[in-house]
PDB file of N, H, CA, C and O in Angstrom:
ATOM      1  N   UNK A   1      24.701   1.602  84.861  1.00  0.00           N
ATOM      2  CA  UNK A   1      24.913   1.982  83.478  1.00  0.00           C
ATOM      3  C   UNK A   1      23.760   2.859  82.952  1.00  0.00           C
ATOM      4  O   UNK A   1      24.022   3.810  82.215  1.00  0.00           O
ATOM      5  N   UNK A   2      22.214   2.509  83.385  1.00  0.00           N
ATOM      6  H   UNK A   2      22.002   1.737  83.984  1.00  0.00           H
ATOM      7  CA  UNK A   2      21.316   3.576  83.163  1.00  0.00           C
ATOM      8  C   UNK A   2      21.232   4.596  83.429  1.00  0.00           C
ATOM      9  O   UNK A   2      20.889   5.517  82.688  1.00  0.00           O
ATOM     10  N   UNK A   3      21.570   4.655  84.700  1.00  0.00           N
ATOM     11  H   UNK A   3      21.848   3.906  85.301  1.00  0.00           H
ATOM     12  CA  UNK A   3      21.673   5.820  85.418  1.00  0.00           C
ATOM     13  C   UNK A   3      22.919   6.891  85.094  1.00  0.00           C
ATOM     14  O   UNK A   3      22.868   8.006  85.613  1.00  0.00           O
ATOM     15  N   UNK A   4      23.896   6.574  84.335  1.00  0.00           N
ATOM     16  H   UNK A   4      23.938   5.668  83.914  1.00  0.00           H
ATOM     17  CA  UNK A   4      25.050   7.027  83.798  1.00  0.00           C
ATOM     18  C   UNK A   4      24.311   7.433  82.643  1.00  0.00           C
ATOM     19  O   UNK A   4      24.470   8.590  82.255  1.00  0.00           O
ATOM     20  N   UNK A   5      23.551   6.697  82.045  1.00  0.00           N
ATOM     21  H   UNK A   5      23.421   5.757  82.360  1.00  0.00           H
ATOM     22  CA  UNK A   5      23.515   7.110  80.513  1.00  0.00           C
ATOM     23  C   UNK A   5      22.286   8.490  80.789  1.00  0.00           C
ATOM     24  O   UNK A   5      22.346   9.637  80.346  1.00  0.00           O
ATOM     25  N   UNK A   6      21.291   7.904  81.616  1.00  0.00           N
ATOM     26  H   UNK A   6      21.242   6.973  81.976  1.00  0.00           H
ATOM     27  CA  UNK A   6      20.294   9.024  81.951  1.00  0.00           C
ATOM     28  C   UNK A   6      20.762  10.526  82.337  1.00  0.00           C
ATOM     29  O   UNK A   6      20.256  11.580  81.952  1.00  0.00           O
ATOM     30  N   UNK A   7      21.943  10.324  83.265  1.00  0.00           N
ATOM     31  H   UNK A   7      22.354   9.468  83.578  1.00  0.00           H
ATOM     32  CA  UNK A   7      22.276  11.686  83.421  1.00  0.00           C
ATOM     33  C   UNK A   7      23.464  12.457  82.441  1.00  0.00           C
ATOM     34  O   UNK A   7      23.636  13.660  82.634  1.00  0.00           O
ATOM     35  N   UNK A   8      24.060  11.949  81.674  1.00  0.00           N
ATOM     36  H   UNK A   8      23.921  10.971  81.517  1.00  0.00           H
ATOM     37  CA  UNK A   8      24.733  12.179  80.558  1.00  0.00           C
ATOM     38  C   UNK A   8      23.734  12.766  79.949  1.00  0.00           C
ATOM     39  O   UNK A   8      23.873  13.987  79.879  1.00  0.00           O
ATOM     40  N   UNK A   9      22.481  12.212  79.336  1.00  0.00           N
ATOM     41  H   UNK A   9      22.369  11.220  79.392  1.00  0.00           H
ATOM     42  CA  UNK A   9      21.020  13.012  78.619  1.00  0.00           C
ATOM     43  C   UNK A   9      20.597  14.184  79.207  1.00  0.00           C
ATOM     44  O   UNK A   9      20.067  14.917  78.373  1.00  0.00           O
ATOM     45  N   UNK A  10      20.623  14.612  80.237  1.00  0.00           N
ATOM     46  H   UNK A  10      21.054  14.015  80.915  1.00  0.00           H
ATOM     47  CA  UNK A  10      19.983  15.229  81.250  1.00  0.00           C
ATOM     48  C   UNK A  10      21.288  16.554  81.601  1.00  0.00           C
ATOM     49  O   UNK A  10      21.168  17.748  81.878  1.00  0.00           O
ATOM     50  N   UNK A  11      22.045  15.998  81.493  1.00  0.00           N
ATOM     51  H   UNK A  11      22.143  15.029  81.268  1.00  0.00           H
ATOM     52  CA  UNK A  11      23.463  17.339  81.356  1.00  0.00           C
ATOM     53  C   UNK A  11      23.555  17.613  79.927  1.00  0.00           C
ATOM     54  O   UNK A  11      23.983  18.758  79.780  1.00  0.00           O
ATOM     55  N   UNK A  12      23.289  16.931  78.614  1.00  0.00           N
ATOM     56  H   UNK A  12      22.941  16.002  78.733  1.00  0.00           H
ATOM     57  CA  UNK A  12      22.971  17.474  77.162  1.00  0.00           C
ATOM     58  C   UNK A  12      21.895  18.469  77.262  1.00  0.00           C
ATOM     59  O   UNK A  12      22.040  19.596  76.790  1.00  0.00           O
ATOM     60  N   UNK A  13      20.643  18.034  77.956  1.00  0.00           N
ATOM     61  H   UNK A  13      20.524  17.118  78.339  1.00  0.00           H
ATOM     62  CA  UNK A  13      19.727  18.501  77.372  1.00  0.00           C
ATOM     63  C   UNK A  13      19.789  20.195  77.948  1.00  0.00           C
ATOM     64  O   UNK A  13      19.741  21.294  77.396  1.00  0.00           O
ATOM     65  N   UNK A  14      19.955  19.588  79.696  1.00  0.00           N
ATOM     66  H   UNK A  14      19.995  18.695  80.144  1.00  0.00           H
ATOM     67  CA  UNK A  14      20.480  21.154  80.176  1.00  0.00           C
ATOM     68  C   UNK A  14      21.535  22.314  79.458  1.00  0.00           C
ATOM     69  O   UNK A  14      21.509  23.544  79.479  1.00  0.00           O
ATOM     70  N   UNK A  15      22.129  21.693  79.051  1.00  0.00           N
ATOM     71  H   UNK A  15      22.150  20.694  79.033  1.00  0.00           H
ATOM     72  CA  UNK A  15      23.438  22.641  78.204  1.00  0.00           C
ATOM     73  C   UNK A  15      22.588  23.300  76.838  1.00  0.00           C
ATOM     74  O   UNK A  15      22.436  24.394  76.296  1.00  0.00           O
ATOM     75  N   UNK A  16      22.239  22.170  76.703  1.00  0.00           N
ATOM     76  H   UNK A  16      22.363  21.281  77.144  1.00  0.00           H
ATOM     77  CA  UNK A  16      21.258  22.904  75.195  1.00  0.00           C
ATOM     78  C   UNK A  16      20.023  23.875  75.559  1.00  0.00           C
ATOM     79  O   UNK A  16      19.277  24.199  74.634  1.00  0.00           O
ATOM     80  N   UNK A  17      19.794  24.308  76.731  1.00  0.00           N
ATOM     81  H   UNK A  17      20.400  24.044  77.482  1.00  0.00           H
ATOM     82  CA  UNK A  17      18.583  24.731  76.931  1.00  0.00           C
ATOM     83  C   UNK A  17      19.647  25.937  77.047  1.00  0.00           C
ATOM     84  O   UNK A  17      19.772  26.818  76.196  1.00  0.00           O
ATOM     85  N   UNK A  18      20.394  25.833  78.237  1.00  0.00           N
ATOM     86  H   UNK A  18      20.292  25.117  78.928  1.00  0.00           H
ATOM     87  CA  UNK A  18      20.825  26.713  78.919  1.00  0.00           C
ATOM     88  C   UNK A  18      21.565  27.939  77.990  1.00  0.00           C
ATOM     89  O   UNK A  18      21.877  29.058  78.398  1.00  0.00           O
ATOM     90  N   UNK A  19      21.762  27.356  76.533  1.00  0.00           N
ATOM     91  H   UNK A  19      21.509  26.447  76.202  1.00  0.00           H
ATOM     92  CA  UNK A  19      22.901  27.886  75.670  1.00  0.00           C
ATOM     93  C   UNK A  19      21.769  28.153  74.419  1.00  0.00           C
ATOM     94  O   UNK A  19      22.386  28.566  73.437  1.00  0.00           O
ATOM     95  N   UNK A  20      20.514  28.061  74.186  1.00  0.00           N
ATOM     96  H   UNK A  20      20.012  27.725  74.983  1.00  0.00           H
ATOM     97  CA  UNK A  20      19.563  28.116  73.637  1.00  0.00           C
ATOM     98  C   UNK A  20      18.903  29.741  74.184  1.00  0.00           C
ATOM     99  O   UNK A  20      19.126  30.863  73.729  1.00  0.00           O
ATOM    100  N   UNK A  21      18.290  29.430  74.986  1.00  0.00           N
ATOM    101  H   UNK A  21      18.108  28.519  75.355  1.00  0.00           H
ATOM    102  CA  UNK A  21      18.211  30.875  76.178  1.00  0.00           C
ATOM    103  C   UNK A  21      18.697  31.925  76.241  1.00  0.00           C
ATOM    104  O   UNK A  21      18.126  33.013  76.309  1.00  0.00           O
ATOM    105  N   UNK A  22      20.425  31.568  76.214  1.00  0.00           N
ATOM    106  H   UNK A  22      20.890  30.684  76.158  1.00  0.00           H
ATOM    107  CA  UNK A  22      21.504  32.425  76.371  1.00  0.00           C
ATOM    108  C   UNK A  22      21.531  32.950  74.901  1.00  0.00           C
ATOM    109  O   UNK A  22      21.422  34.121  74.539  1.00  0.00           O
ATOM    110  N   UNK A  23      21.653  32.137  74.337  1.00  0.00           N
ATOM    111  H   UNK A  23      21.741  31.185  74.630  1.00  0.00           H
ATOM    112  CA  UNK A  23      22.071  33.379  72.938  1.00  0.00           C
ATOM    113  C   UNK A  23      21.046  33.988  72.749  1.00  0.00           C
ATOM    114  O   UNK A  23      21.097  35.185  72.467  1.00  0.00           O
ATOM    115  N   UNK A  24      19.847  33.318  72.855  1.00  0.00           N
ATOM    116  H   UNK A  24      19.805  32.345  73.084  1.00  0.00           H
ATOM    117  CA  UNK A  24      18.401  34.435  72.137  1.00  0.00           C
ATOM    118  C   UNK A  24      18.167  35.866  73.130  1.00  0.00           C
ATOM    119  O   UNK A  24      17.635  36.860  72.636  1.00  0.00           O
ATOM    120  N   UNK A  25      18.647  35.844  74.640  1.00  0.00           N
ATOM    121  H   UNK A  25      19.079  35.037  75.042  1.00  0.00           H
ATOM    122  CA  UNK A  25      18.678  36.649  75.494  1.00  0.00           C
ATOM    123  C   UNK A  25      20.149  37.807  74.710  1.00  0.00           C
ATOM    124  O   UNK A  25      20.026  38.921  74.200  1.00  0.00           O
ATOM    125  N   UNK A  26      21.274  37.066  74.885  1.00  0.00           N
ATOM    126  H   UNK A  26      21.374  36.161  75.300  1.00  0.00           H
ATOM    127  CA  UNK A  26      22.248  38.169  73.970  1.00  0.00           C
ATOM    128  C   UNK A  26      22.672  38.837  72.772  1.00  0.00           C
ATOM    129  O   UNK A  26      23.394  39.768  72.414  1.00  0.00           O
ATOM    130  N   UNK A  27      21.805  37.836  72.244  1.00  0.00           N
ATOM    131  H   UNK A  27      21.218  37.080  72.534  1.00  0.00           H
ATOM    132  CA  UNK A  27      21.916  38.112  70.607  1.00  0.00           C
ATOM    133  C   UNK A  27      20.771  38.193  69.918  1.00  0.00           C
ATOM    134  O   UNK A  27      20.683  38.644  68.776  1.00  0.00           O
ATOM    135  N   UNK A  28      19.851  37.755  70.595  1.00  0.00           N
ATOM    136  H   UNK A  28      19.923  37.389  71.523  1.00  0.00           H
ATOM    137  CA  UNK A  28      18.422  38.220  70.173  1.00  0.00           C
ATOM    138  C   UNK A  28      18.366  37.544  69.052  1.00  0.00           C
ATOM    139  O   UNK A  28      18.446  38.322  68.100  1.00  0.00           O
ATOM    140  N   UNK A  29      18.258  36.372  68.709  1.00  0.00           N
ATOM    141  H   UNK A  29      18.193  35.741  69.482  1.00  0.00           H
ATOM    142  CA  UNK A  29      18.696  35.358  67.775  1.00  0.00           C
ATOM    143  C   UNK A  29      17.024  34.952  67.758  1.00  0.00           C
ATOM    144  O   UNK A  29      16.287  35.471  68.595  1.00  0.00           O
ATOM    145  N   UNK A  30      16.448  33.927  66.678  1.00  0.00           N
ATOM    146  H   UNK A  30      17.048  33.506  65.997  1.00  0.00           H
ATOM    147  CA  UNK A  30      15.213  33.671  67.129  1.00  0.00           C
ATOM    148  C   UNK A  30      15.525  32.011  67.354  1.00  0.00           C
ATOM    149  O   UNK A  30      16.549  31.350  67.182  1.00  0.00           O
ATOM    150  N   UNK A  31      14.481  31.737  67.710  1.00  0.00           N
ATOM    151  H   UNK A  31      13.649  32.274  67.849  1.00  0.00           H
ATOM    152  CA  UNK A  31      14.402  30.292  68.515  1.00  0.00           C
ATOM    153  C   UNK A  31      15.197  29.551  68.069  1.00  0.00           C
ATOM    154  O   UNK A  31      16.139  29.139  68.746  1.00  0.00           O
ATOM    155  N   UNK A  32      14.938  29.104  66.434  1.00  0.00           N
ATOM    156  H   UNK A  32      14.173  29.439  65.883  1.00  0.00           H
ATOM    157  CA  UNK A  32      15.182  28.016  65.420  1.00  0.00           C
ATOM    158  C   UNK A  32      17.021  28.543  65.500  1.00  0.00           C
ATOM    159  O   UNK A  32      17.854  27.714  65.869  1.00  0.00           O
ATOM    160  N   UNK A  33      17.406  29.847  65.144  1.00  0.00           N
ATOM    161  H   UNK A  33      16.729  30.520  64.845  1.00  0.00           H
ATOM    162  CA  UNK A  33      18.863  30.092  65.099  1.00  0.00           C
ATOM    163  C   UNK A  33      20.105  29.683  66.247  1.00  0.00           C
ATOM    164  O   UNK A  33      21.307  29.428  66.180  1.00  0.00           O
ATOM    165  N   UNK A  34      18.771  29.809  67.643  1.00  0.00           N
ATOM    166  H   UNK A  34      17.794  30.017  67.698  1.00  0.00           H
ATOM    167  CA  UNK A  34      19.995  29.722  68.447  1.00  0.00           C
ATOM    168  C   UNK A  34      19.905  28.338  68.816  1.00  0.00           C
ATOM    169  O   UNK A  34      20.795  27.826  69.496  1.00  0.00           O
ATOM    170  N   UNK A  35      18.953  27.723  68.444  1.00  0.00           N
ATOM    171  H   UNK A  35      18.231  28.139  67.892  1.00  0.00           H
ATOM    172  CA  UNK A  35      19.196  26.313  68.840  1.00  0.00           C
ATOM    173  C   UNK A  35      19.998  25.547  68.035  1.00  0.00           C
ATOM    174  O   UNK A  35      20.429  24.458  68.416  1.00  0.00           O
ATOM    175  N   UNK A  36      20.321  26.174  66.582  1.00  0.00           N
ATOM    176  H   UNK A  36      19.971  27.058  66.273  1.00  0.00           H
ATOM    177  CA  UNK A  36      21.552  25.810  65.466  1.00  0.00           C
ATOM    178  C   UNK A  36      22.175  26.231  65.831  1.00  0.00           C
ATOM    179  O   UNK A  36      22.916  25.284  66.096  1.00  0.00           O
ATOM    180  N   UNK A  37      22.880  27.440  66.330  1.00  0.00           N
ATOM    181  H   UNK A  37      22.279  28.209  66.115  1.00  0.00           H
ATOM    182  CA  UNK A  37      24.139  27.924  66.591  1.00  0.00           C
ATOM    183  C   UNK A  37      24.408  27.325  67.731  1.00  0.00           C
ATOM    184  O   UNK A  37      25.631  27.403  67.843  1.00  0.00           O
ATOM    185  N   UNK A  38      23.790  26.534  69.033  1.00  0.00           N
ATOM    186  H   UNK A  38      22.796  26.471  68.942  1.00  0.00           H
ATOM    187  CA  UNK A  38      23.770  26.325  70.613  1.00  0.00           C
ATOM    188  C   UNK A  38      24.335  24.654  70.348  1.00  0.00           C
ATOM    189  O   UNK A  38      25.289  24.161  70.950  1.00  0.00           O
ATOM    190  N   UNK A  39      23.345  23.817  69.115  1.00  0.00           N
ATOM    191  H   UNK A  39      22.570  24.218  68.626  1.00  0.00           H
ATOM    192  CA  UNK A  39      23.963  22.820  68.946  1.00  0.00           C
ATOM    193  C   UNK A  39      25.523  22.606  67.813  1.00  0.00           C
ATOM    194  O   UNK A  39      26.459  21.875  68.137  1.00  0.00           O
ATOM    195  N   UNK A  40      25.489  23.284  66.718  1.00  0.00           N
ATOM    196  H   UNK A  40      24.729  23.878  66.454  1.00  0.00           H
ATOM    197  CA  UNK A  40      26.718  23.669  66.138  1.00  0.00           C
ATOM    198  C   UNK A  40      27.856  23.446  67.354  1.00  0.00           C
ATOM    199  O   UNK A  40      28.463  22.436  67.711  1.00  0.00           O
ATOM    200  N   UNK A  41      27.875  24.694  67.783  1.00  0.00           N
ATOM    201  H   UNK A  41      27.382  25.514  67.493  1.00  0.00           H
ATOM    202  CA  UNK A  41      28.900  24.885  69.032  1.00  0.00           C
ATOM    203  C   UNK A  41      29.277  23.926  70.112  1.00  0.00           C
ATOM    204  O   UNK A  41      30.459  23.711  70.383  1.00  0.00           O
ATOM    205  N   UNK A  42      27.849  23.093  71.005  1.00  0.00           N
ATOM    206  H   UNK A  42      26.889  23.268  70.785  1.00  0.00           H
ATOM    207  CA  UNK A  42      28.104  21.390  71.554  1.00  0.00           C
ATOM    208  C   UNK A  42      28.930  20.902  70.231  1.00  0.00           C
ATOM    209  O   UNK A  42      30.129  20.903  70.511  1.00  0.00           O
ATOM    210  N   UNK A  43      28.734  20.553  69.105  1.00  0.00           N
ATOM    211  H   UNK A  43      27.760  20.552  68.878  1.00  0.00           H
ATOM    212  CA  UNK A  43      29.230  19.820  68.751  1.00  0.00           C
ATOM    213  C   UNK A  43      30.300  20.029  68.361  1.00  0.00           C
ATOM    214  O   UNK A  43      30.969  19.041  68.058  1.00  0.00           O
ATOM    215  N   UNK A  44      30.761  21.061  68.242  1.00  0.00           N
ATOM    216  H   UNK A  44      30.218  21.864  68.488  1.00  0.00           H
ATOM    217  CA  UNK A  44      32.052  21.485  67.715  1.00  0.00           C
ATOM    218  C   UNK A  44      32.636  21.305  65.924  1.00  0.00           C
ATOM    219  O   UNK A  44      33.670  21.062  65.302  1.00  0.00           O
ATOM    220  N   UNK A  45      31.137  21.622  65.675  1.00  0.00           N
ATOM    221  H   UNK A  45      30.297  21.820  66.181  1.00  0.00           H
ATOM    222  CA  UNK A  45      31.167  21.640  64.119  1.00  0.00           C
ATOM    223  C   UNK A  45      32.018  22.923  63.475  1.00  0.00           C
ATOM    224  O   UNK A  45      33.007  22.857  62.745  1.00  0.00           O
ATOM    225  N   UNK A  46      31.160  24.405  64.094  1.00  0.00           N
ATOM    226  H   UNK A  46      30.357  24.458  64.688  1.00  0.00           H
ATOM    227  CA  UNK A  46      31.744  25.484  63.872  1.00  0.00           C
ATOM    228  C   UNK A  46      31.433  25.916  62.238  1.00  0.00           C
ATOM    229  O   UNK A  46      32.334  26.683  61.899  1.00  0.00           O
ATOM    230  N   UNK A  47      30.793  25.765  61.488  1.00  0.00           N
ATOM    231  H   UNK A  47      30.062  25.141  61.764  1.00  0.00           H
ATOM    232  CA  UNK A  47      30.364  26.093  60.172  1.00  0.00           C
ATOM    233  C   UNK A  47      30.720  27.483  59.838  1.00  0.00           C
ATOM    234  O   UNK A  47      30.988  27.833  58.689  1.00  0.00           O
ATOM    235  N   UNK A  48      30.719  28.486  61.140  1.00  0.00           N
ATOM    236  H   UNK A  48      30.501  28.201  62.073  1.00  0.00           H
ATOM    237  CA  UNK A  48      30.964  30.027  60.609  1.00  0.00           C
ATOM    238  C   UNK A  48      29.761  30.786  59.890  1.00  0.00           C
ATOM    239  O   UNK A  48      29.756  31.972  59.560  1.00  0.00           O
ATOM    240  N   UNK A  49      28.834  29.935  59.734  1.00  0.00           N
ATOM    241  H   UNK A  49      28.838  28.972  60.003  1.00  0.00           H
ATOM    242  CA  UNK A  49      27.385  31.021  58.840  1.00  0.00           C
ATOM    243  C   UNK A  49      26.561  31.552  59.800  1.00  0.00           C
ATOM    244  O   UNK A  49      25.768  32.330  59.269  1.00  0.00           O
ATOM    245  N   UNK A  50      26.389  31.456  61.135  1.00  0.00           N
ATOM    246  H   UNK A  50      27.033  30.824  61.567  1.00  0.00           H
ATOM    247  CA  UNK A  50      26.082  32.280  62.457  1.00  0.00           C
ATOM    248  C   UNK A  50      27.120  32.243  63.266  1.00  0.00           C
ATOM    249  O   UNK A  50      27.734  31.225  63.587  1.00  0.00           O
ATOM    250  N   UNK A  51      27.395  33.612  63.696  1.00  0.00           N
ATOM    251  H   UNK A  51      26.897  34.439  63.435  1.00  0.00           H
ATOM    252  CA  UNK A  51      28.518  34.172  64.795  1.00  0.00           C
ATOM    253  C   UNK A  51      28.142  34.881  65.653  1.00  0.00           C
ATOM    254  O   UNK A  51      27.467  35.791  65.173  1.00  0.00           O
ATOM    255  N   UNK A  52      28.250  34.947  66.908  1.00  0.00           N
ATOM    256  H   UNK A  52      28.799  34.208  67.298  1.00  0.00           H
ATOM    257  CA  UNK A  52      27.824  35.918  67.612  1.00  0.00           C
ATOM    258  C   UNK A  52      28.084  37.545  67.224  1.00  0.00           C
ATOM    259  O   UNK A  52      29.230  37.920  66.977  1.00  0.00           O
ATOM    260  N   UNK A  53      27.179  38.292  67.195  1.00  0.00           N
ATOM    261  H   UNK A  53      26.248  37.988  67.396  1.00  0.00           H
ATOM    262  CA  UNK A  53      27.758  39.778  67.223  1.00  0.00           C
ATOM    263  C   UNK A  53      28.820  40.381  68.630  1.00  0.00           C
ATOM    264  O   UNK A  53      29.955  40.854  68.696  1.00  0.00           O
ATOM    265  N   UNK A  54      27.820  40.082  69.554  1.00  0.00           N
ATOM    266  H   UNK A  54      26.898  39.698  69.501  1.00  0.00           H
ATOM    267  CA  UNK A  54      28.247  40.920  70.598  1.00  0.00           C
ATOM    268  C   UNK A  54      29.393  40.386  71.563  1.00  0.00           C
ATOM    269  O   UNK A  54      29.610  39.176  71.489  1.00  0.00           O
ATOM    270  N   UNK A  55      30.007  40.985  72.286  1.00  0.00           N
ATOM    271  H   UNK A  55      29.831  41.967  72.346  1.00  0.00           H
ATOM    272  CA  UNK A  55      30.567  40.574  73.565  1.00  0.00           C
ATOM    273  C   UNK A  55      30.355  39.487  74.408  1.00  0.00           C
ATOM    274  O   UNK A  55      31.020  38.494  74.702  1.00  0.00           O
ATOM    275  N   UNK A  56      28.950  40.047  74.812  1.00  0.00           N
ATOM    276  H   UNK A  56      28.410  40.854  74.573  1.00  0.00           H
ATOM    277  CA  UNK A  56      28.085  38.720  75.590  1.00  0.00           C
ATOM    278  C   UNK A  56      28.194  37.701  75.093  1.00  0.00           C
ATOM    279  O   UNK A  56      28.558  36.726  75.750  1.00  0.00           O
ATOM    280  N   UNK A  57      27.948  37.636  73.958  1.00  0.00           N
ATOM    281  H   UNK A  57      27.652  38.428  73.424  1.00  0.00           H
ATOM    282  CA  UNK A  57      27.574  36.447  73.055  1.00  0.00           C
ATOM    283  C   UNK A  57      28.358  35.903  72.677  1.00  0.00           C
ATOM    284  O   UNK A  57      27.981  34.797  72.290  1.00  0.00           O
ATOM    285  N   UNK A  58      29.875  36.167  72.493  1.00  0.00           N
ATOM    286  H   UNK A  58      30.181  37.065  72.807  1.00  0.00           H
ATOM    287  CA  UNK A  58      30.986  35.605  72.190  1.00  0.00           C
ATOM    288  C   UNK A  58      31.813  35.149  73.303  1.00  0.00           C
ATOM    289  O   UNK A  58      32.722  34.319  73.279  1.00  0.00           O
ATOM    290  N   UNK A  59      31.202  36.048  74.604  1.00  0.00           N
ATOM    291  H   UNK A  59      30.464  36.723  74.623  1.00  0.00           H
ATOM    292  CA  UNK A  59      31.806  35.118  76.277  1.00  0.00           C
ATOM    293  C   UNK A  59      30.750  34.205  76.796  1.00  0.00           C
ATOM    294  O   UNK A  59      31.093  33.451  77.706  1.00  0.00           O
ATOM    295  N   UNK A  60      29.713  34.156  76.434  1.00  0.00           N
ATOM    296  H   UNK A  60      29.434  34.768  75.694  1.00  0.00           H
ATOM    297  CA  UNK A  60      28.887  33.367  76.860  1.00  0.00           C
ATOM    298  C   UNK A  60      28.887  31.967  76.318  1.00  0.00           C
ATOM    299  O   UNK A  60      28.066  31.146  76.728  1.00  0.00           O
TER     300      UNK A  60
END
């Protein structure tokens, strides 16, 4: 059960890095934005007050 819960944390945290990275690389977003728009999007809130501009950023 730890070990379930540990890597459940550990595939969050990766996704959030990985999607943190990614937008500031395509969208040139700054730190604080894409880590709101990177978690927004995990969560499937979707607020609409940051959108990607580009291509990249909207397939990524």
């Amino acid at each position: 059960m730890v070990r379930r819960v540990w890597n459940d944390f550990v595939t969050l945290v990766v996704t959030l890095i990985v999607g943190t990275v990614g937008l500031m690389v395509t969208e040139h977003l700054s730190l604080a934005r894409a880590i709101y728009l990177t978690v927004q999007t995990v969560t499937t809130i979707g607020f609409g007050d940051i959108e990607p501009q580009t291509y990249a950023g909207i397939y990524f």
